[in-house]
C-alpha positions as CSV (number, residue, x, y, z in Angstrom):
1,X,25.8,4.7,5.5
2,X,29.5,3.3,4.3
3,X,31.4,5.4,2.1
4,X,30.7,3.1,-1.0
5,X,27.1,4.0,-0.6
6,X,27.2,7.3,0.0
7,X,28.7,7.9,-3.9
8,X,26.0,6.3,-5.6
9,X,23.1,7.9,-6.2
10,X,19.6,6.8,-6.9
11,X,16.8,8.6,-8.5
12,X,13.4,7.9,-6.8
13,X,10.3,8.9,-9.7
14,X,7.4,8.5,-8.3
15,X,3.7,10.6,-9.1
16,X,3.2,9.7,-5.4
17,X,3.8,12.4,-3.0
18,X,4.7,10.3,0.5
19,X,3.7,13.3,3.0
20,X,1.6,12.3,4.7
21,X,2.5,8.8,5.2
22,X,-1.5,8.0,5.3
23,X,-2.8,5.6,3.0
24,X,-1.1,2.6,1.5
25,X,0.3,4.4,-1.3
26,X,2.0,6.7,1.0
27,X,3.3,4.6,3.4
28,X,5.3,2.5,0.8
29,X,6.5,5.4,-0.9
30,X,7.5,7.3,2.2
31,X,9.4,4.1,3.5
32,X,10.8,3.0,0.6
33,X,12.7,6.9,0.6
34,X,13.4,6.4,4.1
35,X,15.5,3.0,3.8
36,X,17.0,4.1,0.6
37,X,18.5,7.6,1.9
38,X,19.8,6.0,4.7
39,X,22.3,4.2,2.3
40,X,22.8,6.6,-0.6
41,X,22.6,10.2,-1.9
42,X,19.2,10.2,-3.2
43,X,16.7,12.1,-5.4
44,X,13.1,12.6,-5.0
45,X,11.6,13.2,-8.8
46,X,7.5,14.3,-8.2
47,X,6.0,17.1,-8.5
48,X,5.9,18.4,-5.0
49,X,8.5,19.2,-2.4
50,X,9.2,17.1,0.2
51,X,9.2,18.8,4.0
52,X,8.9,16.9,6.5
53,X,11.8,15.3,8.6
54,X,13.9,13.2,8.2
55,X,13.1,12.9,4.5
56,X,13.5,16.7,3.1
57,X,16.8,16.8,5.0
58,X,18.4,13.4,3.5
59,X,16.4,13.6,0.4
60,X,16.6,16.4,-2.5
61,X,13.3,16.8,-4.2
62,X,13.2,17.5,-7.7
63,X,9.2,18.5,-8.2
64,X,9.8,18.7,-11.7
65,X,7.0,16.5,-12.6
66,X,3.7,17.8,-13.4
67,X,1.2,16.8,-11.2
68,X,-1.0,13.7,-12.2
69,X,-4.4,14.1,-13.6
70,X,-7.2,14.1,-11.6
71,X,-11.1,13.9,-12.3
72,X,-13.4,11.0,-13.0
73,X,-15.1,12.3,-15.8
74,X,-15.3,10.1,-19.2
75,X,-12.5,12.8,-20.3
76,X,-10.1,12.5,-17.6
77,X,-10.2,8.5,-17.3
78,X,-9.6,8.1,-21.0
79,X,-7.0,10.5,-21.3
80,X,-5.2,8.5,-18.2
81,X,-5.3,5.6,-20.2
82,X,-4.0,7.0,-23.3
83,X,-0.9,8.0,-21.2
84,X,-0.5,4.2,-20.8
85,X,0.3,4.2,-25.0
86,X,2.0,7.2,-25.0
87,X,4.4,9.3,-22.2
88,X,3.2,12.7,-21.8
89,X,5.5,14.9,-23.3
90,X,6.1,16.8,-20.1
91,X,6.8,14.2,-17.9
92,X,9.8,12.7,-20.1
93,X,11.5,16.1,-20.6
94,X,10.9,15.9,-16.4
95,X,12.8,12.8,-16.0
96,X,15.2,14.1,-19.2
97,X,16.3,17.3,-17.0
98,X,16.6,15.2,-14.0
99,X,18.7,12.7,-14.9
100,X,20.8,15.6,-16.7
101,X,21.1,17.0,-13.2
102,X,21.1,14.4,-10.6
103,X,23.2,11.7,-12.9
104,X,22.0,8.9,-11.1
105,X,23.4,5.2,-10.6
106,X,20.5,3.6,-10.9
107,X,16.9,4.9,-11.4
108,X,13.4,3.8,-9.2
109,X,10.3,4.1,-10.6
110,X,7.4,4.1,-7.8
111,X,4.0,2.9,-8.4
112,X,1.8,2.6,-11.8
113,X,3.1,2.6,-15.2
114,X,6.5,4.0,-15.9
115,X,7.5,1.4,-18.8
116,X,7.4,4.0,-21.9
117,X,9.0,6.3,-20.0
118,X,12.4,4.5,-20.3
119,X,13.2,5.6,-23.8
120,X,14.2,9.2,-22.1
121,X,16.6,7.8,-20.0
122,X,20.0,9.6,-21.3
123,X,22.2,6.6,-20.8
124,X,20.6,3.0,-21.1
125,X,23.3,1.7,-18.9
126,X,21.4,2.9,-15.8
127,X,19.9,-0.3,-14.2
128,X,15.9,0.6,-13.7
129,X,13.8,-0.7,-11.4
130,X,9.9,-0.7,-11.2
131,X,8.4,-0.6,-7.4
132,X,5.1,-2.2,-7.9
133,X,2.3,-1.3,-5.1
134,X,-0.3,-4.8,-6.2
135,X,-1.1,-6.0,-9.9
136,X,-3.1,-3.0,-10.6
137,X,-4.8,-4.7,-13.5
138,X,-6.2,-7.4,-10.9
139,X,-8.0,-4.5,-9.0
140,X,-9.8,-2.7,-12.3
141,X,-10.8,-6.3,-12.9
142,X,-12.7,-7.0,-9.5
143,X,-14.4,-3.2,-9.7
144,X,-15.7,-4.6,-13.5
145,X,-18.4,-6.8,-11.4
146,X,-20.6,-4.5,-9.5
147,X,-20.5,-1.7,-12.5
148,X,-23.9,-1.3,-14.2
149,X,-23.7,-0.9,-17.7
150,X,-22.4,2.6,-19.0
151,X,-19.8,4.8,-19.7
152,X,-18.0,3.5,-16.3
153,X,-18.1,0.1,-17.2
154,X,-17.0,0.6,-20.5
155,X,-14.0,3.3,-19.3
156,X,-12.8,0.4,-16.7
157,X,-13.2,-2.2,-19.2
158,X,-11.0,-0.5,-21.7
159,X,-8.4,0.7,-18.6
160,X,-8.4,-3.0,-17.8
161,X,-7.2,-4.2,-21.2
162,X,-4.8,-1.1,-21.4
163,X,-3.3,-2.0,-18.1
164,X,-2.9,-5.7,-19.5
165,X,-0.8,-4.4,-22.5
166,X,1.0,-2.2,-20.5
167,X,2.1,-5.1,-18.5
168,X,2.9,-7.4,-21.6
169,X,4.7,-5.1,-23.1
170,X,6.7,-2.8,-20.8
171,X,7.5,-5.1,-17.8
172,X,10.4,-7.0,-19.0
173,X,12.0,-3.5,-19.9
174,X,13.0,-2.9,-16.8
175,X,16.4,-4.5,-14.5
176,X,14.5,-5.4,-12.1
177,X,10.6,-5.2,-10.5
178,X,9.8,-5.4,-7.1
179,X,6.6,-6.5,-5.4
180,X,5.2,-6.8,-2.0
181,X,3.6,-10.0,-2.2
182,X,4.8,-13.1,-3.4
183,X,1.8,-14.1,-5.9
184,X,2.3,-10.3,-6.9
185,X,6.1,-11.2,-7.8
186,X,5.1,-14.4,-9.3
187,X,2.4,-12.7,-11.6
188,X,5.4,-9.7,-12.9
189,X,7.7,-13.0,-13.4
190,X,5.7,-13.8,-16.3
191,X,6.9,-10.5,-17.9
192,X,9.9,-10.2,-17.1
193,X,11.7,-13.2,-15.9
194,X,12.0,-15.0,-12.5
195,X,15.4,-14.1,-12.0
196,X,14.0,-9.9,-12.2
197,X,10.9,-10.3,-10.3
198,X,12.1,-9.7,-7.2
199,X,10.0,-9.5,-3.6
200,X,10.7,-6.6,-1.1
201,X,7.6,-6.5,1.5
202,X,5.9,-3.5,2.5
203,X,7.1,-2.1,6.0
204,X,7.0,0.7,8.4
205,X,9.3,2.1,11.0
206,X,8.4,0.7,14.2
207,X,8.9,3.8,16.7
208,X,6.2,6.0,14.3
209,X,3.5,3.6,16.0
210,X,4.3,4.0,19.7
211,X,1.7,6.3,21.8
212,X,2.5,9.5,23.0
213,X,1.1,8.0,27.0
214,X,-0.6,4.7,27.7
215,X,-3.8,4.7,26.2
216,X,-6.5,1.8,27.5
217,X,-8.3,-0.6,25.4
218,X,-11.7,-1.5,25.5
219,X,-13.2,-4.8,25.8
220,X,-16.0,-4.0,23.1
221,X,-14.4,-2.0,20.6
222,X,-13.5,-3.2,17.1
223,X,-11.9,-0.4,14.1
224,X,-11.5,-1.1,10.4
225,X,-9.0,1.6,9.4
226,X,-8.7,2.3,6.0
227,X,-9.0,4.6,2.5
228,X,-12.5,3.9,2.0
229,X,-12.2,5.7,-1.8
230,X,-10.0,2.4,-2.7
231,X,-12.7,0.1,-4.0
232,X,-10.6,-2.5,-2.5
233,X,-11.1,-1.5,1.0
234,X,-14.9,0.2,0.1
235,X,-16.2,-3.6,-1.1
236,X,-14.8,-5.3,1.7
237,X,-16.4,-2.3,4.3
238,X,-19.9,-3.1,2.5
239,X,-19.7,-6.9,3.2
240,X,-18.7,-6.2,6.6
241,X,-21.6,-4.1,7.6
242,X,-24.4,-5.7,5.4
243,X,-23.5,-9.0,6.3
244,X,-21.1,-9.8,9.1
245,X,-21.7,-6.9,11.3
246,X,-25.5,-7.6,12.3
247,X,-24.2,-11.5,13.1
248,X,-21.6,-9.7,15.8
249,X,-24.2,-7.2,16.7
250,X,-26.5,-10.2,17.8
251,X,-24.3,-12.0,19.5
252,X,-22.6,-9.0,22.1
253,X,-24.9,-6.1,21.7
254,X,-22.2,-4.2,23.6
255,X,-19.9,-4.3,20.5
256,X,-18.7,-1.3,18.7
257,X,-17.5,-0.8,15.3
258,X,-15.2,2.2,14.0
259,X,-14.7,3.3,10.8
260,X,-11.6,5.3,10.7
261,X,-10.0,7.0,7.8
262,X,-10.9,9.1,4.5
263,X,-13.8,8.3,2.7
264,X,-15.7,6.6,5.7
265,X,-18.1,9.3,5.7
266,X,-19.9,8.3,2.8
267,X,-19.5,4.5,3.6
268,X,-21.5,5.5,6.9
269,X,-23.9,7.4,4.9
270,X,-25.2,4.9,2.5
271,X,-25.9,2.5,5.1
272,X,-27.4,4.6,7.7
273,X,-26.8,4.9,11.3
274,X,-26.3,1.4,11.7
275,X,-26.6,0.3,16.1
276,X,-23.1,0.4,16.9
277,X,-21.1,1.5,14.0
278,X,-19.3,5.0,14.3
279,X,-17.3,6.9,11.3
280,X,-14.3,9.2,11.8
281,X,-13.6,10.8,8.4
282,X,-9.9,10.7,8.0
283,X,-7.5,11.1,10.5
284,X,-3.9,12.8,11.5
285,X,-3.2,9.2,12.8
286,X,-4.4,6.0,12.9
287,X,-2.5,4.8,16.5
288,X,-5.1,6.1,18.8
289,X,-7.7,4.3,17.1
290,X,-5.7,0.9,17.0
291,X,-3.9,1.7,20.3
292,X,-7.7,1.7,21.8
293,X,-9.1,-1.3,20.1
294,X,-9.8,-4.8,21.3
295,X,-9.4,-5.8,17.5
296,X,-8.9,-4.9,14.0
297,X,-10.8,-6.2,11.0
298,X,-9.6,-6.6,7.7
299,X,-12.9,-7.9,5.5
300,X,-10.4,-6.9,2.3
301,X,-12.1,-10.0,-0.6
302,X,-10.8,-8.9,-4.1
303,X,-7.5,-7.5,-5.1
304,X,-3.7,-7.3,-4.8
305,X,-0.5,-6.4,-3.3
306,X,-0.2,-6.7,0.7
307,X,-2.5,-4.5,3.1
308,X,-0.3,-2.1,5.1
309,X,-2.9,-1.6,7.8
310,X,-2.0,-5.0,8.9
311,X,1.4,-3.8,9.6
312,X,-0.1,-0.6,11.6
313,X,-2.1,-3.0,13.7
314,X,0.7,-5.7,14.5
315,X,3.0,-2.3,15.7
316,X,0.4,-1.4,17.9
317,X,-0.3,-4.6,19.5
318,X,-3.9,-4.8,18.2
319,X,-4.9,-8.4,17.3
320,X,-6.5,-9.1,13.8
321,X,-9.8,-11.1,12.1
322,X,-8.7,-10.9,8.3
323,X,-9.7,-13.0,5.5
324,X,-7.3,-15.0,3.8
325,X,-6.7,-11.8,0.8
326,X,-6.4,-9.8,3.3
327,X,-3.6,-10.9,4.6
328,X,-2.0,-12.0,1.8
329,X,1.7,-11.4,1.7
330,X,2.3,-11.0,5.3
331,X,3.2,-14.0,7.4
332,X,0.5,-14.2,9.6
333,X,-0.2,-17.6,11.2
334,X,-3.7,-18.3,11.7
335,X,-4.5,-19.3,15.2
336,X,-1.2,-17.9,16.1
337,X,-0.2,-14.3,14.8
338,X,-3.9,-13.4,13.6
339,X,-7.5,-15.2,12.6
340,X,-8.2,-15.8,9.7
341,X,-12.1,-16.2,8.2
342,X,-13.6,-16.4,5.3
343,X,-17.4,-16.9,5.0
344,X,-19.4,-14.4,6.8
345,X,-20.7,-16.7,9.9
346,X,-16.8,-17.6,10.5
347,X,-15.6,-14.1,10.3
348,X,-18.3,-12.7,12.6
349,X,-17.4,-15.4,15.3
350,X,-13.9,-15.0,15.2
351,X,-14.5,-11.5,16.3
352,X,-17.0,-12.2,18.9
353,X,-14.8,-14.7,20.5
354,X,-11.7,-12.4,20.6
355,X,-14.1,-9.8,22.2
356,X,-14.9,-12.0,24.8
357,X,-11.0,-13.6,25.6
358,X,-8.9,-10.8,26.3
359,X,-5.9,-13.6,27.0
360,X,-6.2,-14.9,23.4
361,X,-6.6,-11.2,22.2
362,X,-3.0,-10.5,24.3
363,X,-1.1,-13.9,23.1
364,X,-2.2,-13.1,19.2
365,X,-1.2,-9.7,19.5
366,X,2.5,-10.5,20.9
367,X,2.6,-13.3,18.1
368,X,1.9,-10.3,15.4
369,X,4.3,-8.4,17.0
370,X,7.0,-10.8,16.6
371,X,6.1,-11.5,12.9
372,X,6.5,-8.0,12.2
373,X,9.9,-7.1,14.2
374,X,11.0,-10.5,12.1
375,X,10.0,-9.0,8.5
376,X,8.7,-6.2,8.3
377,X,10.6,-3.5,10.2
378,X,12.5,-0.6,8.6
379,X,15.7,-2.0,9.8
380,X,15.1,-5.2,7.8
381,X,14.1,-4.2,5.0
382,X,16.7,-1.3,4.5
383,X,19.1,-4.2,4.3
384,X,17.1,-6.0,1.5
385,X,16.7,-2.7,-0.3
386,X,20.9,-1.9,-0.5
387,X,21.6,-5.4,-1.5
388,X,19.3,-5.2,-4.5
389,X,20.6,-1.5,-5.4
390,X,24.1,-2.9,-5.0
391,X,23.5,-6.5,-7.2
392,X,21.8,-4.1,-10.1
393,X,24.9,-1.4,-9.7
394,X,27.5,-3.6,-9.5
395,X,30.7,-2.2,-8.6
């Protein structure tokens, strides 16, 4: 941290809470605080307290915010969506009192829709930024499909157009909005300018995915690791074990499949005790898992943004079968870094192969490694973070 840095201070809003740093959300939000406080004096607007290390020490937590509503009743989901129209009152005399205190330099606002919260920013002078996760509205779009007709399709359909006008009409507010993926950044640049839409990656501090003691991998064993709530990740799970998994089964009965984070329970439920196929529930950590693994599958097939678990797995040396969204926005080389399949037959050989070549599973691994310590580091990406807070602050 220089001395220039250490004056300016940013103010970090987020309705995300980053401890624990499981779960996509998490992980970007905890890293993004990371990188930033190693450069400036920084703020932590939610509406918990951080306390975990490094991040309560470097970071002062302001859990002024009310905590977001929850429930997936008809009630609850329309009365998130109306809070796309209109702020709630207690969340802009939040940001009100913590701008009033903290008198940032510039203000980041994590993860959803923060647009008509602008207005109760005390000076407009102070460059914004929006931190986008995906394209949100992309993701309500691909859960319309499998809806049967009801109150849930009709409550996603209107959250779907309300996240569409959001977009349209609050994106080009802000300074500047940053997105994982590069088709993400290209789809915000038709709010807000090219010049604004901006691309930092998602990344993760290395040293958090090194084992405690040598752990051995199996020749056999195969983990999807994910938030199995996320429809993203739930979909993509289904495929996998209605269609690709019996094709692997077939062809090397000795394979094994984990399931490994929240909300795998009831994936394992709804399809039985399928030959092979274990669930975990979720986890204090995902390294064990991936550590252990001969491969990691990503079957992600509708959606946005960039899937941190392929991150996890490159850091721990596990070689990947993804389909092409899945690994979208990370610079994975098929062939080379990771495979990459499609259809189901492809997919399902892909991973039998791997299963069966440990020296191609060891050569794609180090590749992904690579990749990652190129891009996606901590270290890397702290850089790209301060030269974007320092072009928007100026001097």
């Amino acid at each position: 941290m220089t001395e220039r840095t250490r004056q300016r201070r940013v103010l970090f809003v987020s309705s995300v809470h980053p401890e624990p740093p499981f779960g996509g959300e998490r992980i970007r939000c905890y890293h993004l605080l990371d990188g930033l406080s190693r450069e400036y004096a920084v703020a932590f607007l939610s509406h918990e307290e951080l306390t975990s290390e490094p991040l309560a020490q470097r970071v002062r937590s302001l859990p002024l915010l009310p905590a977001p509503l929850q429930g997936r009743s008809p009630r609850a989901r329309f009365t998130r969506i109306g809070g796309l129209f209109r702020p709630r009152p207690a969340w802009s005399a939040a940001l009100t009192e913590a701008c009033d205190r903290f008198d940032p330099a510039l203000i980041w606002f994590d993860y959803g829709f923060w647009g008509q919260y602008l207005a109760d920013i005390p000076s407009p002078r102070v460059p914004t930024v929006l931190g986008t996760h995906n394209v949100q509205s992309d993701i309500v779009k691909g859960n319309l499909r499998p809806l049967p007709p009801g109150p849930r399709l009709v409550a996603a359909r209107v959250r779907y157009h309300a996240q569409r006008w959001h977009e349209r009409r609050y994106t080009g507010r802000f300074d500047c909005v940053v997105s994982v993926s590069e088709e993400d950044r290209r789809h915000y640049a038709r709010f807000c300018g090219d010049g604004r839409s901006r691309l930092i990656p998602n990344f993760i501090d290395e040293e958090r995915y090194r084992p405690e003691h040598p752990l051995p991998r199996g020749d056999s064993e195969m983990v999807m690791t994910a938030n199995f709530a996320s429809s993203q990740n739930r979909f993509g799970a289904e495929w996998l074990l209605e269609e690709v998994w019996p094709r692997i089964a077939a062809r090397n009965p000795e394979a094994r499949l984990a399931l490994v984070g929240r909300g795998s329970e009831e994936v394992g439920r709804r399809f039985g005790s399928l030959p092979g196929v274990s669930v975990t529930g979720e986890v204090d950590s995902v390294v064990p898992w991936l550590r252990q693994a001969a491969l990691a599958v990503v079957p992600i097939r509708h959606g946005s943004g960039a899937r941190l678990k392929i991150l996890e797995a490159l850091a721990c040396e596990t070689p990947l079968v993804s389909t092409t969204l899945g690994a979208r926005g990370i610079a994975v080389t098929n062939g080379e870094s990771a495979i990459i399949a499609d259809d189901t037959d492809a997919f399902a050989r892909a991973a039998v192969r791997l299963l069966a070549d440990r020296s191609e599973r060891e050569m794609i691994a180090a590749a992904g490694l690579d990749v990652l310590r190129r891009e996606y580091t901590l270290d890397v990406n702290t850089v790209r973070l301060v030269n974007l807070v320092e072009e928007l602050v100026g001097p």
